[in-house]
N, CA, C and O atoms as a GROMACS GRO file, in nm:
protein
  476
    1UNK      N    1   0.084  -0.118   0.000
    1UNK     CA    2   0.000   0.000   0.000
    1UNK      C    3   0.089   0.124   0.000
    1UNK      O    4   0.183   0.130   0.079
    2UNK      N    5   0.058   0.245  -0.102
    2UNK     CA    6   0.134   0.352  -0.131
    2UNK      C    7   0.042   0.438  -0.011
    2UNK      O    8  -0.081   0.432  -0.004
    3UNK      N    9   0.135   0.524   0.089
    3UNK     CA   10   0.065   0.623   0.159
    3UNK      C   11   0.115   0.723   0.089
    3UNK      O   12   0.236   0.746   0.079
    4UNK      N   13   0.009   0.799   0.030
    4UNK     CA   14   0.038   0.949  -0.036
    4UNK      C   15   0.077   1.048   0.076
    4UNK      O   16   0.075   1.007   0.192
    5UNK      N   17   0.108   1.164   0.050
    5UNK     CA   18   0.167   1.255   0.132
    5UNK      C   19   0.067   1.309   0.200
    5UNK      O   20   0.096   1.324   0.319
    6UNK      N   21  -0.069   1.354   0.164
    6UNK     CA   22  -0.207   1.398   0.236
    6UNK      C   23  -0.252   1.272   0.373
    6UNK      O   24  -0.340   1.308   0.451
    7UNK      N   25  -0.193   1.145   0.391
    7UNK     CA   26  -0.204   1.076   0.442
    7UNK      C   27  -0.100   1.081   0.548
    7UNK      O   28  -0.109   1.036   0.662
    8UNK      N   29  -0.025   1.127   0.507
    8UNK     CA   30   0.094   1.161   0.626
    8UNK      C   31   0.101   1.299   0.694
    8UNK      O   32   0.184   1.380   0.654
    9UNK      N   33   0.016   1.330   0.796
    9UNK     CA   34   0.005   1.433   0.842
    9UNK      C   35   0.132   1.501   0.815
    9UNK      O   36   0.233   1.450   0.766
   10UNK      N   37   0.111   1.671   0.869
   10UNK     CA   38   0.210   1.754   0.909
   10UNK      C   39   0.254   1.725   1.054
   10UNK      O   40   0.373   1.693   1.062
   11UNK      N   41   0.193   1.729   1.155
   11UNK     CA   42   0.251   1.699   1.311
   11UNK      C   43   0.314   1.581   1.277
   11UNK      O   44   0.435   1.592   1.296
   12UNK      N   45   0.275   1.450   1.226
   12UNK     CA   46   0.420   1.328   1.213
   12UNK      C   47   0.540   1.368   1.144
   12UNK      O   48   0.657   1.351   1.180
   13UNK      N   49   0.489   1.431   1.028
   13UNK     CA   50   0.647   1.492   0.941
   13UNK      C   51   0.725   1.566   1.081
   13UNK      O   52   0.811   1.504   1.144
   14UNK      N   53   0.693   1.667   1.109
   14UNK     CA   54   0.759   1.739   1.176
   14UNK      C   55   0.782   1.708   1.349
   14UNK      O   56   0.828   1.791   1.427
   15UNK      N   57   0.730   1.545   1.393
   15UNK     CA   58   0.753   1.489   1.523
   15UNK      C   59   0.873   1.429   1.449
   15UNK      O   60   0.973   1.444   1.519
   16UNK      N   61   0.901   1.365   1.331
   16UNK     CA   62   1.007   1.288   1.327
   16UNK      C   63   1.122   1.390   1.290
   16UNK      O   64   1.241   1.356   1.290
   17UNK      N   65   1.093   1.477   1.269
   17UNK     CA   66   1.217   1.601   1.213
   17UNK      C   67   1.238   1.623   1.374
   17UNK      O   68   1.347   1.582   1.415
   18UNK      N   69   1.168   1.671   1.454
   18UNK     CA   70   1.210   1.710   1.587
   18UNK      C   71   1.282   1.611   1.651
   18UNK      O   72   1.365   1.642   1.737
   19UNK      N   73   1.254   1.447   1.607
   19UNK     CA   74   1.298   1.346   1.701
   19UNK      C   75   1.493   1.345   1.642
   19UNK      O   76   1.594   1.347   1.711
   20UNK      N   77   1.478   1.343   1.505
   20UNK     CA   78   1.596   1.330   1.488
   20UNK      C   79   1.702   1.441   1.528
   20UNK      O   80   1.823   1.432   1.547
   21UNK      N   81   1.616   1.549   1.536
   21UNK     CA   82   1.711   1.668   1.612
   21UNK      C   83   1.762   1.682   1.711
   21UNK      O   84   1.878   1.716   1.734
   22UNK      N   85   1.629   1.642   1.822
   22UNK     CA   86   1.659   1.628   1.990
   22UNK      C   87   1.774   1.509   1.952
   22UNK      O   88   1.890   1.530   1.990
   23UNK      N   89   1.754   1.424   1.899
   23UNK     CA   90   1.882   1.319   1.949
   23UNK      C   91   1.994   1.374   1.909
   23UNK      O   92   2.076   1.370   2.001
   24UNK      N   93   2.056   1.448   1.765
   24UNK     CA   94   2.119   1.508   1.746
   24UNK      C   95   2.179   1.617   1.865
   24UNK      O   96   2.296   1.612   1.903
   25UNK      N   97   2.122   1.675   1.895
   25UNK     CA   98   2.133   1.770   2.030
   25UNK      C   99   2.223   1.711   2.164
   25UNK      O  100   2.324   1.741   2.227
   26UNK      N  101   2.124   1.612   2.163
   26UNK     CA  102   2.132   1.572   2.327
   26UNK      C  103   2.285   1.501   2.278
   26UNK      O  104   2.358   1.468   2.372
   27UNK      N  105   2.334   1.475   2.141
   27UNK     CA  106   2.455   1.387   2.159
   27UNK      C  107   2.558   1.473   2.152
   27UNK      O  108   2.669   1.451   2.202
   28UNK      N  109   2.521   1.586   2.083
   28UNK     CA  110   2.683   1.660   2.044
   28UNK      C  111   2.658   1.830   2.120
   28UNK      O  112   2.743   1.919   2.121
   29UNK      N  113   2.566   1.835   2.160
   29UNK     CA  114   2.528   2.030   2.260
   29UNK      C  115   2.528   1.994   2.425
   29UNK      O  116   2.604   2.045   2.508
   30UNK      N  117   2.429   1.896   2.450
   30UNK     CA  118   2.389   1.917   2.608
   30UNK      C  119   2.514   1.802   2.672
   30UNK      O  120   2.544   1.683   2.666
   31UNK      N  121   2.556   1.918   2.730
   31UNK     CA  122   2.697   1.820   2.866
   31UNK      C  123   2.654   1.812   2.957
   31UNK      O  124   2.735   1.834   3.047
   32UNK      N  125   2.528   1.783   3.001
   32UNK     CA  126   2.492   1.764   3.137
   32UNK      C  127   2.509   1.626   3.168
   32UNK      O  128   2.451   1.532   3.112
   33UNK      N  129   2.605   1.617   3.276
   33UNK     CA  130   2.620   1.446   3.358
   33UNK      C  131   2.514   1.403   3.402
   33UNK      O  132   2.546   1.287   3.428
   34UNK      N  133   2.399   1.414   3.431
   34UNK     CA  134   2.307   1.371   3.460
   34UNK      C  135   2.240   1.299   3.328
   34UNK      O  136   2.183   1.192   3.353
   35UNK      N  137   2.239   1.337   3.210
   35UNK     CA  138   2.173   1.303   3.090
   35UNK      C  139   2.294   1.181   3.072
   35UNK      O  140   2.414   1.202   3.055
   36UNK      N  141   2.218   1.032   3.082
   36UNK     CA  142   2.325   0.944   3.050
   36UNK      C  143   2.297   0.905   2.888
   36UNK      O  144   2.287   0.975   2.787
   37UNK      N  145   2.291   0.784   2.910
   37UNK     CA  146   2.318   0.706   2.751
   37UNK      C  147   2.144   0.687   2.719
   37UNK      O  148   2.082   0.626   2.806
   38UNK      N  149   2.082   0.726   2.625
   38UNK     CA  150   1.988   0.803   2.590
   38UNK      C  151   1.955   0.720   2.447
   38UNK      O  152   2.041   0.668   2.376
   39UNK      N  153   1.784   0.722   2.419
   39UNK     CA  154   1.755   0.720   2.300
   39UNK      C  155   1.651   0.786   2.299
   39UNK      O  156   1.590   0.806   2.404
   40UNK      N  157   1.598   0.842   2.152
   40UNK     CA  158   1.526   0.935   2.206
   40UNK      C  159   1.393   0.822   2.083
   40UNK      O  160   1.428   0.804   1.967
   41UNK      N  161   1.297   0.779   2.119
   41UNK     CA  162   1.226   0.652   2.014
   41UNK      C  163   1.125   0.701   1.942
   41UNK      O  164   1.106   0.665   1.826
   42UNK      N  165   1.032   0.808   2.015
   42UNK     CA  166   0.954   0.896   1.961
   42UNK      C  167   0.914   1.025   1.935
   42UNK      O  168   1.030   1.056   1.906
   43UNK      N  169   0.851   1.133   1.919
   43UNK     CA  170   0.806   1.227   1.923
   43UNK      C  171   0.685   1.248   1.836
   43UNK      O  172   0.682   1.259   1.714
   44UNK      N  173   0.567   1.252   1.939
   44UNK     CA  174   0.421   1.312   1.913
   44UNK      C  175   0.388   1.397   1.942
   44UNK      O  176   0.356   1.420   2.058
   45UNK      N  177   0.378   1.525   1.797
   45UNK     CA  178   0.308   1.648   1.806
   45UNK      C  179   0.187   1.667   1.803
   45UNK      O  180   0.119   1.570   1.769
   46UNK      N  181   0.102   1.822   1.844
   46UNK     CA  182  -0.006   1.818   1.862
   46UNK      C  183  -0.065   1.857   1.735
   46UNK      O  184  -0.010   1.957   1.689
   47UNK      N  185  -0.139   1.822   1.680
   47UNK     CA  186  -0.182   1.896   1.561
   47UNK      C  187  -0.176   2.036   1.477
   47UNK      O  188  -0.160   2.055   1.356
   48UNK      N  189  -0.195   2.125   1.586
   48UNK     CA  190  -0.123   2.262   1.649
   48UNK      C  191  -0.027   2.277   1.616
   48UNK      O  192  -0.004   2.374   1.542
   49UNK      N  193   0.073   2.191   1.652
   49UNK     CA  194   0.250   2.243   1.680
   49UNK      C  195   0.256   2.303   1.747
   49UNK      O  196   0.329   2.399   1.722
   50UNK      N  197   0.168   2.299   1.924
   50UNK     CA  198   0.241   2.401   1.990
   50UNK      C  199   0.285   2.284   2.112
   50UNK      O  200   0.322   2.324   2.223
   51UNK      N  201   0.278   2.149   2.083
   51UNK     CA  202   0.295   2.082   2.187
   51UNK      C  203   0.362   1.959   2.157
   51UNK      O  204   0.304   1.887   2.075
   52UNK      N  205   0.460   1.921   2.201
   52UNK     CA  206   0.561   1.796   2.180
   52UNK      C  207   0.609   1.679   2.279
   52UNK      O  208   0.695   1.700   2.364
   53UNK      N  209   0.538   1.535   2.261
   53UNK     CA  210   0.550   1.494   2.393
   53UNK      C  211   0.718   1.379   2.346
   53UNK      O  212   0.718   1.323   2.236
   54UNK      N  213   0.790   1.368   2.402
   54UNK     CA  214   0.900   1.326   2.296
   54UNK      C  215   0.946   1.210   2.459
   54UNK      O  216   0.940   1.239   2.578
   55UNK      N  217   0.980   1.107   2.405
   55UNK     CA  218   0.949   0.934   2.435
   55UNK      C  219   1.110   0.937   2.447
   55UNK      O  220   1.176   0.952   2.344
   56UNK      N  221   1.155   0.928   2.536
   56UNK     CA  222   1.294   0.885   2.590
   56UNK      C  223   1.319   0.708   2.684
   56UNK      O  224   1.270   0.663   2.788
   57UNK      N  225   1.406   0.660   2.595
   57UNK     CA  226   1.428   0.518   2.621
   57UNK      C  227   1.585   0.514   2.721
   57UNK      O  228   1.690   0.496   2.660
   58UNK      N  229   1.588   0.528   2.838
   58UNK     CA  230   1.716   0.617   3.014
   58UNK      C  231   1.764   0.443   2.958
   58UNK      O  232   1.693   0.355   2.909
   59UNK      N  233   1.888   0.443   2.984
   59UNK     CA  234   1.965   0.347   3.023
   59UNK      C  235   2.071   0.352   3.134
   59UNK      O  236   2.132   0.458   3.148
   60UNK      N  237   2.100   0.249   3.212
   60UNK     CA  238   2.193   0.294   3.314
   60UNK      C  239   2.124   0.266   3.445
   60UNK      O  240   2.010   0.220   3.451
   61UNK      N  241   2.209   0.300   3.562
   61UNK     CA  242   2.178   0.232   3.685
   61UNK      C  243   2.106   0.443   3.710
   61UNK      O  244   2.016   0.460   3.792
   62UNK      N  245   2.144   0.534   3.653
   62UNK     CA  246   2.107   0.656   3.707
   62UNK      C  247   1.972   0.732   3.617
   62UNK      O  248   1.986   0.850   3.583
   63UNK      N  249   1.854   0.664   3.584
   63UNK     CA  250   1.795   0.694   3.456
   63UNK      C  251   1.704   0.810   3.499
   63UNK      O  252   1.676   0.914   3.440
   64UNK      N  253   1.667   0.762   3.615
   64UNK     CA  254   1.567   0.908   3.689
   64UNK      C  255   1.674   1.023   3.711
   64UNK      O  256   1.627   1.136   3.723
   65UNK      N  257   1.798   1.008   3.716
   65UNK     CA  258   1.812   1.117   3.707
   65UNK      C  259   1.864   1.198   3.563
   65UNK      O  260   1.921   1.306   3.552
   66UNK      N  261   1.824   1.107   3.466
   66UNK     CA  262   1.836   1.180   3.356
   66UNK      C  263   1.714   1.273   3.279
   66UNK      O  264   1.703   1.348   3.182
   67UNK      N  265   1.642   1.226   3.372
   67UNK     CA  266   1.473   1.324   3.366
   67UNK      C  267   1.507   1.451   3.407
   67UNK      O  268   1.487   1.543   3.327
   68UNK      N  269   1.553   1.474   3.512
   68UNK     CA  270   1.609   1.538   3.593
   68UNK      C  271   1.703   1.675   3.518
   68UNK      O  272   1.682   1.796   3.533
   69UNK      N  273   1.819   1.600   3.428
   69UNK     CA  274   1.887   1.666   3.338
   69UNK      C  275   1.815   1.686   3.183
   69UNK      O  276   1.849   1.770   3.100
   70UNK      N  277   1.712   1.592   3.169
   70UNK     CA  278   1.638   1.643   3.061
   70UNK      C  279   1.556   1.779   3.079
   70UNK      O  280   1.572   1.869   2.996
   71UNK      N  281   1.489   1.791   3.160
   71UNK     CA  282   1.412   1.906   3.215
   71UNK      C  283   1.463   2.015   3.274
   71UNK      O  284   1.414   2.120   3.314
   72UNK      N  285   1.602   1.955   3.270
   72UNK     CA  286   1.711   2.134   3.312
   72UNK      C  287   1.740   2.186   3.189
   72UNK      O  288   1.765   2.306   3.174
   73UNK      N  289   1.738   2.096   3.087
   73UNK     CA  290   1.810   2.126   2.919
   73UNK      C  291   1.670   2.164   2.830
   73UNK      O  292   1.702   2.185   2.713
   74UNK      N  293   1.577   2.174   2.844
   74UNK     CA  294   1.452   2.172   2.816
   74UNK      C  295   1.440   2.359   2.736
   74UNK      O  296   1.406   2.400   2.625
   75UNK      N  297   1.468   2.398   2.808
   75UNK     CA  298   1.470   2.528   2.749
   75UNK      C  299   1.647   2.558   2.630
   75UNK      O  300   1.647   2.641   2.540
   76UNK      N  301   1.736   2.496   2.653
   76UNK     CA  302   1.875   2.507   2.573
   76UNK      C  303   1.784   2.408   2.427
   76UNK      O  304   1.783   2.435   2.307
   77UNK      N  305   1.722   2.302   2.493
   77UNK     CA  306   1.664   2.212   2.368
   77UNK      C  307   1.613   2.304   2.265
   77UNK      O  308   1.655   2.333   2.153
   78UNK      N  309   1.494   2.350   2.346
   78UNK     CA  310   1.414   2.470   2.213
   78UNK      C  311   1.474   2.540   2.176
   78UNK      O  312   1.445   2.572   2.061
   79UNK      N  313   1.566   2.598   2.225
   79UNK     CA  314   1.612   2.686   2.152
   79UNK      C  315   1.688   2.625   2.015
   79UNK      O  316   1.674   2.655   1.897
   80UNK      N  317   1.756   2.546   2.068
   80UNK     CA  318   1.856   2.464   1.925
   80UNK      C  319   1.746   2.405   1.830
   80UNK      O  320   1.778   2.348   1.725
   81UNK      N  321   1.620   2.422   1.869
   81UNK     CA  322   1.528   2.346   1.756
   81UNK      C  323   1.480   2.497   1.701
   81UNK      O  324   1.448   2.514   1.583
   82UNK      N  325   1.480   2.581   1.778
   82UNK     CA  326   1.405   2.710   1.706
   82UNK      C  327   1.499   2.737   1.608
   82UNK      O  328   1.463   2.772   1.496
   83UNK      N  329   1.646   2.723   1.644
   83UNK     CA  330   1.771   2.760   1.549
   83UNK      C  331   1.715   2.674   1.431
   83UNK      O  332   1.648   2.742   1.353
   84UNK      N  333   1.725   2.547   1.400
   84UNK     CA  334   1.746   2.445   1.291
   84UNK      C  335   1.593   2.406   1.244
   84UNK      O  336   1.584   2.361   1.130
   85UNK      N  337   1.461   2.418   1.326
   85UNK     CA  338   1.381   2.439   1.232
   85UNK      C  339   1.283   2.519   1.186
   85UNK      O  340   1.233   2.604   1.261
   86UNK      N  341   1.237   2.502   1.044
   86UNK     CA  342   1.186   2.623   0.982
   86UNK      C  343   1.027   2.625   1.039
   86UNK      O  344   0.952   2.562   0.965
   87UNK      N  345   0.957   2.689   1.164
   87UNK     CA  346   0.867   2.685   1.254
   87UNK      C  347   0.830   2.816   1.260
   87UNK      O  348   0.905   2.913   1.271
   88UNK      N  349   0.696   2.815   1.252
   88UNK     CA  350   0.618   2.919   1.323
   88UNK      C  351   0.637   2.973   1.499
   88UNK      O  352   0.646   3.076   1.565
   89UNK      N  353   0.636   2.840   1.512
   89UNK     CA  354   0.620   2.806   1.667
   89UNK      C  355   0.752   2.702   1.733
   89UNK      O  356   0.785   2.610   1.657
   90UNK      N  357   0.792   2.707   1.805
   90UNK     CA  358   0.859   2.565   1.835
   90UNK      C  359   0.801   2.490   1.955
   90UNK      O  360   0.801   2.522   2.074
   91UNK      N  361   0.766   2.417   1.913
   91UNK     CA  362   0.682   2.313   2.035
   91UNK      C  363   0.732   2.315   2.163
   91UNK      O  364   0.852   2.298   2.189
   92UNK      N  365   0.615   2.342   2.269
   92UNK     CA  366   0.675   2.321   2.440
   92UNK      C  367   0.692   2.179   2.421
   92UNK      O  368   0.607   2.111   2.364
   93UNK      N  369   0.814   2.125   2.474
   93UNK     CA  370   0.853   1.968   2.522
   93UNK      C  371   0.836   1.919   2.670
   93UNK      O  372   0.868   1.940   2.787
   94UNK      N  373   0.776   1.853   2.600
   94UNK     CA  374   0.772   1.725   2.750
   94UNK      C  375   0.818   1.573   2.738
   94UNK      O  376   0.785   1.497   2.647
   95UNK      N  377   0.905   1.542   2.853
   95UNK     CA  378   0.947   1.456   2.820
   95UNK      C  379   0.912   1.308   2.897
   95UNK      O  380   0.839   1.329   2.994
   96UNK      N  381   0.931   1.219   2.885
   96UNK     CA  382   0.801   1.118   2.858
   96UNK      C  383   0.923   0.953   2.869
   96UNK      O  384   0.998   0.905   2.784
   97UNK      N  385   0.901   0.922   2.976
   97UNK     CA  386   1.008   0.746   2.978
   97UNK      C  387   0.941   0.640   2.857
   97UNK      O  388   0.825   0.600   2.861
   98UNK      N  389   1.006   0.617   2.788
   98UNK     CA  390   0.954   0.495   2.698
   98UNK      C  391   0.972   0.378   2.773
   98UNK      O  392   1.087   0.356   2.811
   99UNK      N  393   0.883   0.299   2.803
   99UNK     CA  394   0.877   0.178   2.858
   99UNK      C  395   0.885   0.032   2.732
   99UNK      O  396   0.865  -0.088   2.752
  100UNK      N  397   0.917   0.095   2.622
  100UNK     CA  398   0.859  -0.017   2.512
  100UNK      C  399   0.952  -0.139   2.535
  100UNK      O  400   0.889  -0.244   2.522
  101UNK      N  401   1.092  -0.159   2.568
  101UNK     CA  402   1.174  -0.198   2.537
  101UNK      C  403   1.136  -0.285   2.702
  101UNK      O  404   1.102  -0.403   2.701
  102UNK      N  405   1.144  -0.226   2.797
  102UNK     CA  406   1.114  -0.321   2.867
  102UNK      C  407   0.989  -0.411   2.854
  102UNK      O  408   1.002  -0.532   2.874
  103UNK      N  409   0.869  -0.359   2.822
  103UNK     CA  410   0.752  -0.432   2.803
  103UNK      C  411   0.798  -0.540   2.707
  103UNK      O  412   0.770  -0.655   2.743
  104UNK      N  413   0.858  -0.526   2.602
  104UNK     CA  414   0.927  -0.611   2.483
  104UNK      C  415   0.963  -0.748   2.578
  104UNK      O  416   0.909  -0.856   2.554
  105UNK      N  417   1.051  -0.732   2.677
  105UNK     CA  418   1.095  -0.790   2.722
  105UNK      C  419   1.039  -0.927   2.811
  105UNK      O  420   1.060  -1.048   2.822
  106UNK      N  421   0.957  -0.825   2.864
  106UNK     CA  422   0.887  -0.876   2.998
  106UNK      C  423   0.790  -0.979   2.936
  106UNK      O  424   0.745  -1.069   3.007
  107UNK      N  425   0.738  -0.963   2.740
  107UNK     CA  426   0.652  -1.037   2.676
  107UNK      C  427   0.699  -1.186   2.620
  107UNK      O  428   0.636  -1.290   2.600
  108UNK      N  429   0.879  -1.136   2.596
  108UNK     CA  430   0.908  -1.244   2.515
  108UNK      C  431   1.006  -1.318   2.650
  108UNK      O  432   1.119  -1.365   2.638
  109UNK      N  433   0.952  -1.313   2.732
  109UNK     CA  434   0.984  -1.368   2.893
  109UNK      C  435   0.887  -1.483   2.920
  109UNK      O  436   0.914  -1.594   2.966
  110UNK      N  437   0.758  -1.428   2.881
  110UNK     CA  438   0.599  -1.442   2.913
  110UNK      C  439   0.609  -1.628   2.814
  110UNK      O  440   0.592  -1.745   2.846
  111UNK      N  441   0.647  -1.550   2.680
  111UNK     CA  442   0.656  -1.598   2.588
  111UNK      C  443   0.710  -1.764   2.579
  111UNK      O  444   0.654  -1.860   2.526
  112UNK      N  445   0.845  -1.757   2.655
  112UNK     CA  446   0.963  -1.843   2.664
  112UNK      C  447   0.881  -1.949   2.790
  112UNK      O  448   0.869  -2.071   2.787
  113UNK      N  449   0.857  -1.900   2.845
  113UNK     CA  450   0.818  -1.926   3.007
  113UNK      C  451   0.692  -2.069   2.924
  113UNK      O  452   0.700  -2.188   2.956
  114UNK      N  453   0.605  -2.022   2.838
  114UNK     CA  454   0.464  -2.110   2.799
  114UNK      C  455   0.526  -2.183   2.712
  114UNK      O  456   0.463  -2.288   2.700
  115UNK      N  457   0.633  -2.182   2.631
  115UNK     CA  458   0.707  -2.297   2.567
  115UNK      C  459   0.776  -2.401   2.642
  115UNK      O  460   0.800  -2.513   2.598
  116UNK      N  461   0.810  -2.358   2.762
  116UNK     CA  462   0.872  -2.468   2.862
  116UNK      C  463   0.753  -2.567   2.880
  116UNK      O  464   0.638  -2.531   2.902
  117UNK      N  465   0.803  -2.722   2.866
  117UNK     CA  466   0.717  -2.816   2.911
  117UNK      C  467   0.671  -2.842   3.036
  117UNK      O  468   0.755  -2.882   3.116
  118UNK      N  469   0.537  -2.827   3.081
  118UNK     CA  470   0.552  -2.856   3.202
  118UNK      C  471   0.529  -2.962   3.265
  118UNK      O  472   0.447  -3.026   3.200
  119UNK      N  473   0.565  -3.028   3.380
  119UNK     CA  474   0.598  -3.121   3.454
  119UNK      C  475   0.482  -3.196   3.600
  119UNK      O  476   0.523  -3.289   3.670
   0.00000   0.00000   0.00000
């Protein structure tokens, strides 16, 4: 199936332009020690564009406190996105723990566990 471009909103075009930026950012601008080893998996805009909820996947024994350093960098963020993109507006960010990777986990656990024979 061909998705034409009228099918691909504007807020997804421009959640995935923001996603690849914030990660861009957070790897080579923000030095905060608190921000550890980081992925950044999503970003969902509001239809609007005045609102950005952007899906961070913390690794490490210190991940809460990379919330911590995300939300101190939160304002340095917008700004480096107001720099690089071409916006009316630049979306307020919020930032948001991705749980996917553990749920992944915890399924193909689930998974393994009902293939064992039982006894």
């Amino acid at each position: 199936m061909v998705t034409s471009m009228a099918e691909y909103k504007r807020s997804e075009r421009v959640g995935d332009q923001i996603r690849m930026e914030i990660a861009d950012i957070l790897m080579t601008k923000v030095k905060d020690p608190r921000i550890g080893f980081v992925t950044v998996t999503a970003v969902e805009v509001s239809d609007d564009l005045r609102n950005a909820k952007v899906f961070i996947s913390a690794f490490g024994p210190d991940a809460g406190r990379t919330f911590e350093g995300l939300d101190a960098a939160r304002p340095f963020i917008r700004t480096e996105l107001g720099r690089r993109l071409k916006l009316r507006f630049v979306p307020e960010l919020s930032f948001h723990e991705d749980h996917t990777a553990e749920e992944a986990a915890r399924i193909y656990k689930l998974m393994e566990e009902m293939k064992e024979p039982r006894s």
